[in-house]
VEXDREN-2710 file (C-alpha; in Angstrom, 1 decimal):
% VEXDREN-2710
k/r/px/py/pz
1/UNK/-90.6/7.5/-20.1
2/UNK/-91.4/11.1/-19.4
3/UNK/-91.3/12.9/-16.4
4/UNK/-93.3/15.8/-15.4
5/UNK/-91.9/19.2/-14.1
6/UNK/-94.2/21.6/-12.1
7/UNK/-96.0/24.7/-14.2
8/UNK/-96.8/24.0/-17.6
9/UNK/-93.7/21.7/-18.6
10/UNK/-93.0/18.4/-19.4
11/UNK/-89.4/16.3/-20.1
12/UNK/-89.2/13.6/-22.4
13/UNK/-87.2/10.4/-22.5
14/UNK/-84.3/12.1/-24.7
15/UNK/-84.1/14.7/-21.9
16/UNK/-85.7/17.4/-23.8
17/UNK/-88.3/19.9/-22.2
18/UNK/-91.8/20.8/-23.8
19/UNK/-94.5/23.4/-23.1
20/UNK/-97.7/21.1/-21.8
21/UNK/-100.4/20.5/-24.5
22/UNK/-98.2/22.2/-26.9
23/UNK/-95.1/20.5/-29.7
24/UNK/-93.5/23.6/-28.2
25/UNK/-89.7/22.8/-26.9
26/UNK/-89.2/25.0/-23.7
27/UNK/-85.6/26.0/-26.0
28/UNK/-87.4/27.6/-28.7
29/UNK/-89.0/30.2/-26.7
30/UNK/-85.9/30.9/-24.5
31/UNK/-84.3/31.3/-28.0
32/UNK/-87.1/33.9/-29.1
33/UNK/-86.2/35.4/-26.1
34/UNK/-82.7/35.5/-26.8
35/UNK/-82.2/36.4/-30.0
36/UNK/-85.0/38.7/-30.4
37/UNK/-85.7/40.3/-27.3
38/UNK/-89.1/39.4/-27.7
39/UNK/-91.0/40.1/-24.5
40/UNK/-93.8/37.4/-23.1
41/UNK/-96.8/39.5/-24.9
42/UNK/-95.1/39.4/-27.9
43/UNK/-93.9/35.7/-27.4
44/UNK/-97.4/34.8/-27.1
45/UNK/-99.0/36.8/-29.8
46/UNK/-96.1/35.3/-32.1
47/UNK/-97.5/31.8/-31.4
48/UNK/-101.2/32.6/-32.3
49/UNK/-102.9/31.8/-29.3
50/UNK/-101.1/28.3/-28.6
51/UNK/-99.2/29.5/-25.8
52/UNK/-100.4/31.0/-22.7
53/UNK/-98.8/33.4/-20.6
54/UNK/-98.4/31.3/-17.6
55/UNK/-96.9/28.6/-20.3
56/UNK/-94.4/31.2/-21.8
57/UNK/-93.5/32.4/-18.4
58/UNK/-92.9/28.9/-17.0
59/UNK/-90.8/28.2/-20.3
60/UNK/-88.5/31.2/-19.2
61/UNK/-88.3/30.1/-16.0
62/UNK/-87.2/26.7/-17.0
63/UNK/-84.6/28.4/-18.9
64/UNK/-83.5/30.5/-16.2
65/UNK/-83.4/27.2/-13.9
66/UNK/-81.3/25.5/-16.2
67/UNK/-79.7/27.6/-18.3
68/UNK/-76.1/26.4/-17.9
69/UNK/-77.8/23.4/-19.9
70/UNK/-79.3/25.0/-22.6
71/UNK/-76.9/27.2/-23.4
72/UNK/-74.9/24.3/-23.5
73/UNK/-77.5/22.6/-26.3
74/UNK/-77.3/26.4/-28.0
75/UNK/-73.3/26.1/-28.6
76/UNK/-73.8/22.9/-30.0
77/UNK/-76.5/24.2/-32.6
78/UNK/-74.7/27.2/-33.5
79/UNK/-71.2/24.9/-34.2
80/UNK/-73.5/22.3/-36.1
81/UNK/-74.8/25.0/-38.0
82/UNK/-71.6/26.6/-38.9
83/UNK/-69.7/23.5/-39.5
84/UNK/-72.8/22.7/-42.2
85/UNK/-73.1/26.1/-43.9
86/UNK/-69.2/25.8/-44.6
87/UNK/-69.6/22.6/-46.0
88/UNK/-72.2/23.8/-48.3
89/UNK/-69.9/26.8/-49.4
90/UNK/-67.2/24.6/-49.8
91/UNK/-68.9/22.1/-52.2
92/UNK/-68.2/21.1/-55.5
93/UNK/-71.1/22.2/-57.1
94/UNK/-71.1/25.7/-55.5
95/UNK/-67.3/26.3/-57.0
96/UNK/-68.5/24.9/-60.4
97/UNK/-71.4/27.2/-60.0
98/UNK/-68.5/30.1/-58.9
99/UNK/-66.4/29.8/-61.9
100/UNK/-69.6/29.7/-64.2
101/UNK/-69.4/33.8/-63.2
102/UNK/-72.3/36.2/-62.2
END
């Protein structure tokens, strides 16, 4: 079941928040926000017209709201991320490929 939040977003039955007639997650455009300083304008222009500025705003402000949580969710991907890449460099195949020289 999903529940509706006021201004432009919506949270689904995992918990996750969305921007209204969009398949964009409320975290991806605090994230552009985040890690690119990106400014609403931009944010919007970046999107090609399927955000509004009242949607990016709201976004932000659902952020802001509840950013404890996401930050939370943030953590989590950058660890997961992490954990995989060194994995990757760690695998057999990449130090077969290492001794095989430049």
């Amino acid at each position: 079941m999903s529940v509706a939040a006021p201004g432009h977003i919506w949270i689904d039955a995992a918990g996750v928040a969305w921007i209204d007639q969009t398949n964009i997650k409320v975290i991806e455009v605090a994230l552009e926000r985040l890690a690119h300083g990106s400014s609403v304008e931009e944010i919007v222009e970046q999107h090609d017209g399927l955000l509004t500025m009242g949607q990016v705003h709201a976004a932000l402000a659902h952020y802001y709201d509840y950013s404890e949580t996401f930050d939370a969710v943030i953590r989590m991907q950058l660890q997961r991320a992490d954990r995989l890449r060194a994995e990757c460099l760690s695998s057999p195949s990449r130090k077969k490929l290492a001794q095989l020289g430049p």
